[in-house]
C-alpha positions as CSV (number, residue, x, y, z in Angstrom):
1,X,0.0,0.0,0.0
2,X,3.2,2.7,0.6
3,X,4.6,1.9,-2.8
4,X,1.0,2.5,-4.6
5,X,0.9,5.9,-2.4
6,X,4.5,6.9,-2.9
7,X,3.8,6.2,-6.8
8,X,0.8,8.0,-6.6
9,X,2.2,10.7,-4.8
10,X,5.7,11.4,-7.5
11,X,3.3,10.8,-10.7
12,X,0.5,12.6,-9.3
13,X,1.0,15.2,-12.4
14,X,1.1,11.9,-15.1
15,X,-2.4,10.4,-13.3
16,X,-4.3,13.5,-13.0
17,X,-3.1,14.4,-16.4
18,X,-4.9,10.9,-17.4
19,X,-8.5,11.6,-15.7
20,X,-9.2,15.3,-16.9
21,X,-8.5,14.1,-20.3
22,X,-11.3,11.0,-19.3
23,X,-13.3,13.4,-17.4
24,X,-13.4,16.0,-20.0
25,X,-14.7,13.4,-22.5
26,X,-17.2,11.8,-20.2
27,X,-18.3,15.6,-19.3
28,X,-18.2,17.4,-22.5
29,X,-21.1,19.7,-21.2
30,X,-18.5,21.0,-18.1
31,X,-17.0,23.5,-21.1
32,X,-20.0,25.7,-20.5
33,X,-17.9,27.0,-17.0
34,X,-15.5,29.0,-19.4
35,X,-17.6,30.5,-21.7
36,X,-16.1,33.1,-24.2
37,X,-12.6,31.6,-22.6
38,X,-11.9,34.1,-19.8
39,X,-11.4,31.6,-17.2
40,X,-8.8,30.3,-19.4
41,X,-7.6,33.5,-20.1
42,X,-7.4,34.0,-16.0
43,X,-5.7,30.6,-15.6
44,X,-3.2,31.3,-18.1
45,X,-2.2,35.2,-16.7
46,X,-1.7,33.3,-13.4
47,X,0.5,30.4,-14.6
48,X,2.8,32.9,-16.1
49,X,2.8,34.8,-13.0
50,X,3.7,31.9,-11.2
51,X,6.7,31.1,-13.7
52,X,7.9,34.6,-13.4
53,X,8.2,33.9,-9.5
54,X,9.7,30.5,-10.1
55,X,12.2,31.0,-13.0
56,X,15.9,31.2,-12.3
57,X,16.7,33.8,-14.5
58,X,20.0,34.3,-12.1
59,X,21.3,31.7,-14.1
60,X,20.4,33.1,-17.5
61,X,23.5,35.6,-16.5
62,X,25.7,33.6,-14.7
63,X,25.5,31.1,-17.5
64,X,26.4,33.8,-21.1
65,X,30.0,32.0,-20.9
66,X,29.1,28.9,-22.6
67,X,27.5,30.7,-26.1
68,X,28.7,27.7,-28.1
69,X,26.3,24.8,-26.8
70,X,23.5,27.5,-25.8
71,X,23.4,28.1,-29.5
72,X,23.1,24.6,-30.6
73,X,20.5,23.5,-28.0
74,X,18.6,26.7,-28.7
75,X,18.7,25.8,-32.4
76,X,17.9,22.8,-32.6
77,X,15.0,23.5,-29.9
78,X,14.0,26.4,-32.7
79,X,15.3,25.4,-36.2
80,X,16.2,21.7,-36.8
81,X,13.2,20.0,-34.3
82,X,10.2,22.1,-36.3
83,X,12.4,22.2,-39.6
84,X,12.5,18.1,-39.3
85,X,8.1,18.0,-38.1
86,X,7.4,20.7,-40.9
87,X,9.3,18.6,-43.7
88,X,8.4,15.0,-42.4
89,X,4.5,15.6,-41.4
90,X,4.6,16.3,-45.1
91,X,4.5,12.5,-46.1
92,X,1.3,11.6,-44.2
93,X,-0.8,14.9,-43.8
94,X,-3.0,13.3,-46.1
95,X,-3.5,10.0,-44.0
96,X,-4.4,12.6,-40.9
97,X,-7.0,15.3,-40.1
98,X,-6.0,18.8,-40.1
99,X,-6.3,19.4,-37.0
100,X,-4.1,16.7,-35.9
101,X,-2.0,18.3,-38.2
102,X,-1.7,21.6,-36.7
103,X,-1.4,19.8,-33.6
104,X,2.3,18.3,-34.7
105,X,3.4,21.3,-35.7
106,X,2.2,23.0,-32.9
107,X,4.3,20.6,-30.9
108,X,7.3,20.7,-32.8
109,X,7.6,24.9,-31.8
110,X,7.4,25.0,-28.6
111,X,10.4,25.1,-26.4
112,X,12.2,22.7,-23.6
113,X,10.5,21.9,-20.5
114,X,11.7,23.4,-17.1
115,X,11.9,20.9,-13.8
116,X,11.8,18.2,-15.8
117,X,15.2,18.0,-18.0
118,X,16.9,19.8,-15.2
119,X,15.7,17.1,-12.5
120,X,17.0,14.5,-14.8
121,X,20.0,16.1,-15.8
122,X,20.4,16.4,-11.8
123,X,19.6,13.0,-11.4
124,X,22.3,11.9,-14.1
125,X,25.2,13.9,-13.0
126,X,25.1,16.8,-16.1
127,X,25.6,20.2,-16.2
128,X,22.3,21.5,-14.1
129,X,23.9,25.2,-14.6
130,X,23.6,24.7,-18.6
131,X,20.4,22.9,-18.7
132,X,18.5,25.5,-16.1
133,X,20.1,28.5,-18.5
134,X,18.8,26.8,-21.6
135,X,15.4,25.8,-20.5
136,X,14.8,29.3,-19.1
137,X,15.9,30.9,-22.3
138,X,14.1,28.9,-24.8
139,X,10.6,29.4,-22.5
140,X,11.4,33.0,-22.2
141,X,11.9,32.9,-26.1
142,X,8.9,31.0,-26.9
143,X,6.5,33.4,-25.8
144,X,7.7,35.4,-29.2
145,X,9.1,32.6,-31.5
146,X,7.0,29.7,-31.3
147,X,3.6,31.7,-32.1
148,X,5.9,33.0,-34.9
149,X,7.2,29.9,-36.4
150,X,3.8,28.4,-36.4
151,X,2.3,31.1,-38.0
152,X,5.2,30.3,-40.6
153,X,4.0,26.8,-40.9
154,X,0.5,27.5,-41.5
155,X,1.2,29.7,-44.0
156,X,3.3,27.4,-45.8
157,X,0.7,24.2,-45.5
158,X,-2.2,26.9,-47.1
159,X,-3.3,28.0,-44.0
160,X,-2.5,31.4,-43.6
161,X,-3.3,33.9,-41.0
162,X,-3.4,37.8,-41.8
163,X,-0.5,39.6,-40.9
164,X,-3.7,41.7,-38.6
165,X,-4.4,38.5,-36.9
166,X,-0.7,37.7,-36.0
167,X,-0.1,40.9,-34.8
168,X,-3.1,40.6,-32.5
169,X,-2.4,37.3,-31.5
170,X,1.2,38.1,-30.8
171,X,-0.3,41.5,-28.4
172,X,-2.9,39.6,-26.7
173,X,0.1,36.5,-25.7
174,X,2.4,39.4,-24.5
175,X,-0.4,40.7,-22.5
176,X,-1.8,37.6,-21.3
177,X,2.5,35.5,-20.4
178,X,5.0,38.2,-20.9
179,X,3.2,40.7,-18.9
180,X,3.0,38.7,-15.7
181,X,6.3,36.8,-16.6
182,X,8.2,40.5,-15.7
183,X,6.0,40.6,-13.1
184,X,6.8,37.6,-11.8
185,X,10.2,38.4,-12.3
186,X,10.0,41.8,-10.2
187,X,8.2,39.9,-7.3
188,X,11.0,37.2,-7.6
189,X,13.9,39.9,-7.6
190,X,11.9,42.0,-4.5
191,X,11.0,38.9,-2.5
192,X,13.5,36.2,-2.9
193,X,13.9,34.3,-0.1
194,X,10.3,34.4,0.9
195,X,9.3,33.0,-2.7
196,X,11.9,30.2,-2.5
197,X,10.6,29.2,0.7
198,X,7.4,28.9,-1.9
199,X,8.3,27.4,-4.7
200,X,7.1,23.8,-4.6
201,X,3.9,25.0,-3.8
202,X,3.7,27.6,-7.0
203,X,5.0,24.7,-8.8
204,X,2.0,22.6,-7.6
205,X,-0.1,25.3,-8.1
206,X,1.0,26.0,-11.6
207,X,0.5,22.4,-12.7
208,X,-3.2,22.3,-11.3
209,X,-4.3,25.3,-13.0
210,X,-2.7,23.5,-16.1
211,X,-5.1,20.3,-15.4
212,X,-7.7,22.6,-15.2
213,X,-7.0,24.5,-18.5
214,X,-6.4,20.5,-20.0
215,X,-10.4,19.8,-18.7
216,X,-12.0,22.7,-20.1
217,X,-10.2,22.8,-23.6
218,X,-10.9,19.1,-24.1
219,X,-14.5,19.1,-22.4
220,X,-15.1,21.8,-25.3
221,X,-14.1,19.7,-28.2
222,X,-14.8,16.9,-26.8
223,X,-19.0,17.7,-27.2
224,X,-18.0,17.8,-31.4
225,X,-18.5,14.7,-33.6
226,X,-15.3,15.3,-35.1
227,X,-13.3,14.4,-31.9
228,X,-15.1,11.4,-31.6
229,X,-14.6,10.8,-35.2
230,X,-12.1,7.0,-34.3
231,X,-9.5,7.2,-31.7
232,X,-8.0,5.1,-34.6
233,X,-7.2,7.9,-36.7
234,X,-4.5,8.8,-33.9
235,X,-3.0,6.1,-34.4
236,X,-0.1,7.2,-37.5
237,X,0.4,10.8,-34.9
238,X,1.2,8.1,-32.3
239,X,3.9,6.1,-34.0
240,X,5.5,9.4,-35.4
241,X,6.0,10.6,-32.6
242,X,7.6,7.8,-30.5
243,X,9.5,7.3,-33.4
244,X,10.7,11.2,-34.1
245,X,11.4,11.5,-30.5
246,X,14.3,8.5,-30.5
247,X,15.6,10.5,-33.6
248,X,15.7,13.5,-31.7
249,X,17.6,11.9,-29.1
250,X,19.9,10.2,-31.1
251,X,20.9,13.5,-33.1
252,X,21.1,15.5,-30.1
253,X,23.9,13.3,-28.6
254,X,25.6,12.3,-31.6
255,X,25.8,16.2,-32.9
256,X,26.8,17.1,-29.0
257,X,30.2,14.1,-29.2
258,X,31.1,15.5,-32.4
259,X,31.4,18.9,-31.1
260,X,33.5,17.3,-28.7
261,X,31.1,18.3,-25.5
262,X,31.7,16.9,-22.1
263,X,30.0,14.6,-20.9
264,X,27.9,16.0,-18.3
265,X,27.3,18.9,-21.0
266,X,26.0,15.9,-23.5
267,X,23.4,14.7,-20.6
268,X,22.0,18.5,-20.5
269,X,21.7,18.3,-24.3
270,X,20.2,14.4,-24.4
271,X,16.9,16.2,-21.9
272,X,17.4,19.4,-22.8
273,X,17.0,19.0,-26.8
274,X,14.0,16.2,-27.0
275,X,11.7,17.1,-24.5
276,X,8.9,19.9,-25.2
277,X,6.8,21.4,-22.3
278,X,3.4,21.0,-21.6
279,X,3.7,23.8,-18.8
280,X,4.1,26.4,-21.7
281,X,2.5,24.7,-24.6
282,X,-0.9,24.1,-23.0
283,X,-1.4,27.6,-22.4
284,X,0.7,28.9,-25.2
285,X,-1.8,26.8,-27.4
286,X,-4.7,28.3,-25.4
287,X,-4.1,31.7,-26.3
288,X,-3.1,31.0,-29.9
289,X,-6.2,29.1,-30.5
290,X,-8.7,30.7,-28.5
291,X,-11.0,31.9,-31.2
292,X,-10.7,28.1,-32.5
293,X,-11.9,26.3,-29.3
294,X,-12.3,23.2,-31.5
295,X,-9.3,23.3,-33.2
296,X,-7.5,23.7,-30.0
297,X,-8.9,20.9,-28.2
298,X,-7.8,18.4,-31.3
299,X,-4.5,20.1,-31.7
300,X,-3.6,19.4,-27.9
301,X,-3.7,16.0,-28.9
302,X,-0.4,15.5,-29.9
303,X,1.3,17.3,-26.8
304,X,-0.7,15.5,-24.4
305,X,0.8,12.1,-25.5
306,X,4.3,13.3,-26.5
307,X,4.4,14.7,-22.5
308,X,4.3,11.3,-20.5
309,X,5.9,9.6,-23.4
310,X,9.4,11.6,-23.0
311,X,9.2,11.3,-19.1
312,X,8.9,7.6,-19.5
313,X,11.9,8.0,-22.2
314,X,13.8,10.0,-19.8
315,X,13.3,7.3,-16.5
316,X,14.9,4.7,-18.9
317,X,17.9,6.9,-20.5
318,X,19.1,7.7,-16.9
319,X,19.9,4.1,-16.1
320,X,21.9,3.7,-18.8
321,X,25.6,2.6,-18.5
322,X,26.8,5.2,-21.2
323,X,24.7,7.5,-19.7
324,X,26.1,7.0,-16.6
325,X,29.4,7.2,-17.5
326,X,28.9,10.6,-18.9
327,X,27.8,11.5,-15.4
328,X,30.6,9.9,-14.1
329,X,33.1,12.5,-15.7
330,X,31.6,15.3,-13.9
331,X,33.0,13.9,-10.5
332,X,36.7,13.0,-12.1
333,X,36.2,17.1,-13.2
């Protein structure tokens, strides 16, 4: 019975994760509660605000020294992952729907995850310092480039936007996350030890408002015939995406030995580089979509598999013997 609760207890995020998406299909009426969207609009404000409180941007400046491997994980986080989805989703659009569509490329722009590459670089004896300064970059990034490069994508797969649209889009995310990012930020900068003291419980925080933004956005699509069109049709997303992510991570680490990169700087890029955050992306998505409740709840597909998928990847890379022997260097250092 401890083991259940202790599993319970560390995967809390992975389980509840599981039953809003269950709930929001068995509940489809439950969308009603965010009419028009602004309780999402709320939620999402407040998860920024909590990100601004929680983000070590400390290390963003204590880390400038190493521009070399920030500029490859940052473009392969920004170029070569969303190149590589934009180029291959090519081959299948056809067998998917278009939403599902939009849903991989929305996916393949959005940046690194936080806690979770740096717990497992922690976990695996890497450079924490490089994977913290990376992950905090590319989020603080992809408040401007992601919406940008998948405006791109759209475009170029006959889907375009109006520049008018973009720009508004682009102004309501800045009001809605950078805003209270910097505000965060501020509160971090004039309260810092009393928000450290805080910090688990703004993390916990954070990812239940995310649950709830997960319930709603599905519960809304999920009342449409066309999300209840086959759960087969998910199928081909599936199998790309288990099978693009060990790509991923096979690039990452072979590119990061051939640049001749520690080893505990090759562990930051094997989390660092795959890995794609549902933290950011569900209410990134949120706000992108939001005149597209629909849409949005389809195109969230592909992020809420890819999420528990890399977790599971990243549990089984950390065992590894050349993974650990990677870690290994950074005590002989």
């Amino acid at each position: 019975m401890n083991s259940i609760f202790l599993l319970i207890k560390k995967q809390w995020f992975t389980i509840g994760l599981l039953a809003v998406i269950v709930l929001a299909v068995l509940f489809p009426g439950a969308a009603s509660l965010n009419e028009g969207g602004r309780l999402t609009s709320t939620i999402v404000s407040l998860i920024f605000l909590a990100m601004g409180i929680t983000l070590p941007t400390e290390v963003l400046i204590s880390g400038l020294s190493k521009w070399r491997i920030h500029l490859f994980i940052q473009s392969f986080i920004f170029i070569l992952i969303p190149g590589f989805f934009f180029i291959s989703t090519w081959f299948f659009k056809g067998s998917i729907s278009r939403e599902i569509h939009i849903g991989l490329l929305a996916l393949a722009v959005l940046p690194t995850t936080i806690s979770t590459c740096s717990v497992f670089t922690l976990i695996s004896r890497g450079d924490v310092v490089l994977t913290l300064f990376n992950a905090s970059l590319s989020n603080t990034l992809g408040i401007v480039i992601s919406p940008l490069l998948l405006s791109f994508f759209l475009r170029e797969a006959g889907r375009s936007m109006p520049f008018s649209m973009l720009v508004d889009i682009i102004t309501g995310l800045a009001l809605i996350m950078l805003l209270p990012l910097v505000i965060g930020q501020i509160v971090r900068l004039a309260f810092r030890h009393r928000t450290k003291k805080l910090e688990q419980r703004i993390g916990i925080s954070s990812n239940l408002m995310i649950l709830s933004i997960v319930f709603f956005t599905l519960s809304k699509s999920a009342a449409t015939p066309i999300f209840r069109q086959g759960f087969s049709s998910y199928l081909i997303p599936i199998v790309y995406l288990i099978i693009v992510h060990f790509i991923f991570i096979f690039a990452a680490v072979v590119c990061a030995r051939k640049l001749n990169f520690t080893g505990p700087e090759t562990i930051s890029v094997l989390y660092a580089v795959p890995q794609k955050t549902l933290a950011m992306g569900v209410p990134l998505l949120s706000a992108y979509f939001a005149d597209d409740p629909t849409l949005l709840g389809i195109a969230l597909l592909p992020l809420l598999f890819y999420h528990p998928w890399q977790l599971f990847i990243a549990g089984i890379l950390k065992s590894l013997p050349i993974v650990k022997s990677w870690g290994a260097k950074q005590k002989s250092a």
